[in-house]
N, C-alpha and C positions, 0 to 999 in steps of 0.2 A: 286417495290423497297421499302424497309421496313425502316424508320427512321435511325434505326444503318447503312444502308447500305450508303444511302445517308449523314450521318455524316462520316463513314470514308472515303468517297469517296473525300466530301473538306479536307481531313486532308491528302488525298494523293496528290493530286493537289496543297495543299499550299506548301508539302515540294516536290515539285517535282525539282526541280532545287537547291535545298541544294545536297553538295558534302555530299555522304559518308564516315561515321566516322565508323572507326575498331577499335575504342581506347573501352578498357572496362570500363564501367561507374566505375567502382571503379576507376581505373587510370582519368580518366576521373573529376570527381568530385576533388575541391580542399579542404582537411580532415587538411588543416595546422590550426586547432584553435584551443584554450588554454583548456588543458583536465581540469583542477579546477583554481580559481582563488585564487592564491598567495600563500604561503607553510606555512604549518598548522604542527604542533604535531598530534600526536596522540589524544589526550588529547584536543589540542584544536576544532580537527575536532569532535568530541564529543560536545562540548560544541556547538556549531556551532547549532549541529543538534538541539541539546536540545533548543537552542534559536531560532530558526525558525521553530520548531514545535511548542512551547509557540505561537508563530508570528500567527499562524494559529488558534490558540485557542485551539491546542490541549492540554490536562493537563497533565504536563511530571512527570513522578517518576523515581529517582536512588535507587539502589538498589543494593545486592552481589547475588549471587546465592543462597546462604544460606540464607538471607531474602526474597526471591520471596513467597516464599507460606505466612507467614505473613501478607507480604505486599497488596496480592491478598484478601486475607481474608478479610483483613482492608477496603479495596476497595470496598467489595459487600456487606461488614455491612454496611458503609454510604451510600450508594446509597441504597441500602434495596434490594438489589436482593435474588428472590427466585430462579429463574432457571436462568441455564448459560451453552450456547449452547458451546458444546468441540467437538472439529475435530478428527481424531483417532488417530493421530500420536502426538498428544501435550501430552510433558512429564507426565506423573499420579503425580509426586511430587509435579509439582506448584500448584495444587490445594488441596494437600493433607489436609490444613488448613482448606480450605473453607465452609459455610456452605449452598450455594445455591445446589438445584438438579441439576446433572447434566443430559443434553439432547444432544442426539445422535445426530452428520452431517448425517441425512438420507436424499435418492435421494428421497423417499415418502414425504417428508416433503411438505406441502402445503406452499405457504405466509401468510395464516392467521395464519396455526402453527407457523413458525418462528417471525411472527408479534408479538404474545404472548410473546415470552423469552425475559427477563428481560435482557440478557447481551450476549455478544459471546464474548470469548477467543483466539486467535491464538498466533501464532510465527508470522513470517515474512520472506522472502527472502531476500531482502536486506532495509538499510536504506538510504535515501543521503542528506549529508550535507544541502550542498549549494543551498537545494530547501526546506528542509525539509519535504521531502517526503518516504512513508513507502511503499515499494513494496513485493504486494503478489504474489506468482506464482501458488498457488493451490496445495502445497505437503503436506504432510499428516498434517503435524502440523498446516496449514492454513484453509484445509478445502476447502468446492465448495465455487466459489464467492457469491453465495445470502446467505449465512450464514452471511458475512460483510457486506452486501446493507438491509436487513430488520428490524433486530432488532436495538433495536434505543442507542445503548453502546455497541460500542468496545473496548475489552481490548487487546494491541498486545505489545508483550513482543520482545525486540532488544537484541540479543546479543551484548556486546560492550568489544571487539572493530570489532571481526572478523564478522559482520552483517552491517559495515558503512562504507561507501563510501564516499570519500569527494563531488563527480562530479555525475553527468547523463552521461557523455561518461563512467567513471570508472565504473558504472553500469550496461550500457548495454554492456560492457565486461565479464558480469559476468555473466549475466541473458539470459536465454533459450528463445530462441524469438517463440518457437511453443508450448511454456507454455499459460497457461490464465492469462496474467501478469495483476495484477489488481494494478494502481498507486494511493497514498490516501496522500492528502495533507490537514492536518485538516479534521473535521468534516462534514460532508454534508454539504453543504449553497448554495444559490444563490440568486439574490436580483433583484427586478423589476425595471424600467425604473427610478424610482425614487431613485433607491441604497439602497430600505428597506431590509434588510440582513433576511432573514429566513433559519433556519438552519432545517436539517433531512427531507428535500425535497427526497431525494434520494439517503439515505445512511443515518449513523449513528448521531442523533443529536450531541451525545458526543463521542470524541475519546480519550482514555487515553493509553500512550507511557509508558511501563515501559523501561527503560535502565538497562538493568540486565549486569553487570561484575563477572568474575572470572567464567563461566563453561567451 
């Protein structure tokens, strides 16, 4: 008898005199909790995000649609980027300003290649308020997930207001659960026994949020 056999063998034994339940776990399960906490504007769920992504160290910028490429521009002159990794489906406009090289989301790409570029670009799936969290799903504007886990500056551009979510229930209403959902809450970090914080462990040291309005 093999390990697994003998473990499910006590799991049949302990429930063996529990009455069977026909109820469906969906019915089953109680779903009455509060989908966001308290009623926001529009405008102020916005703000929310914007102040719980700061919360996380991530560096937030607003912006119109009509200043996105600027503003990107702006971004990889101060930081001195030379190359900046672009997924296939992210608009050609936002970067139309820019002057780093761009580099291809190829499935050949090593980690040492990706290790290399100075910055990655995407969109986003959705944003959510009340965690201040940026969720990817892998569509074309996103790119494969190690595009955002290697190189060490991500730039992910939020539509606002139709890309935020006040809640994580209002989220995963939206969001395709056999997608590659990747959830980013601030910049890489984790901290040892003593709480010494070190950031870009595994994932991006710096995260920068643009909030782009009006497309």
């Amino acid at each position: 008898m093999s390990s697994r056999d003998r473990v499910l063998g006590r799991v049949r034994r302990a429930l063996a005199d529990v009455p069977a339940d026909d109820l469906a776990y969906e019915a089953a399960v109680d779903r009455d909790y509060a989908r966001e906490h308290g009623t926001r504007s529009t405008a102020e769920t916005v703000d929310l995000l914007a102040e719980n992504l700061a919360d996380y160290r991530a560096i937030v910028h607003r912006c119109t649609a009509d200043e996105v490429a600027d503003l990107l521009m702006r971004l990889y002159a101060r930081r001195g980027s030379e190359t900046v990794l672009v997924p296939p489906g992210l608009p050609p406009h936002w970067l139309a300003a820019a002057d780093p090289v761009r580099v291809h989301d190829r499935a050949a790409s090593t980690p040492h290649e990706l290790d290399r570029v100075d910055s990655v670009i995407t969109g986003c799936a959705l944003a959510v308020a009340e965690t201040g969290t940026i969720v990817l799903d892998g569509s074309p504007d996103q790119g494969r997930r190690r595009i955002t886990l290697v190189p060490d500056h991500h730039v992910c551009v939020v539509r606002v207001p139709d890309q935020i979510v006040a809640s994580v229930p209002a989220a995963l209403e939206r969001l395709d659960p056999v997608r590659p959902l990747t959830w980013i809450s601030g910049p890489s970090a984790t901290s040892d026994i003593e709480l010494d914080r070190v950031e870009g462990v595994h994932g991006p040291r710096t995260l920068e949020v643009v909030l782009m309005s009006g497309e």
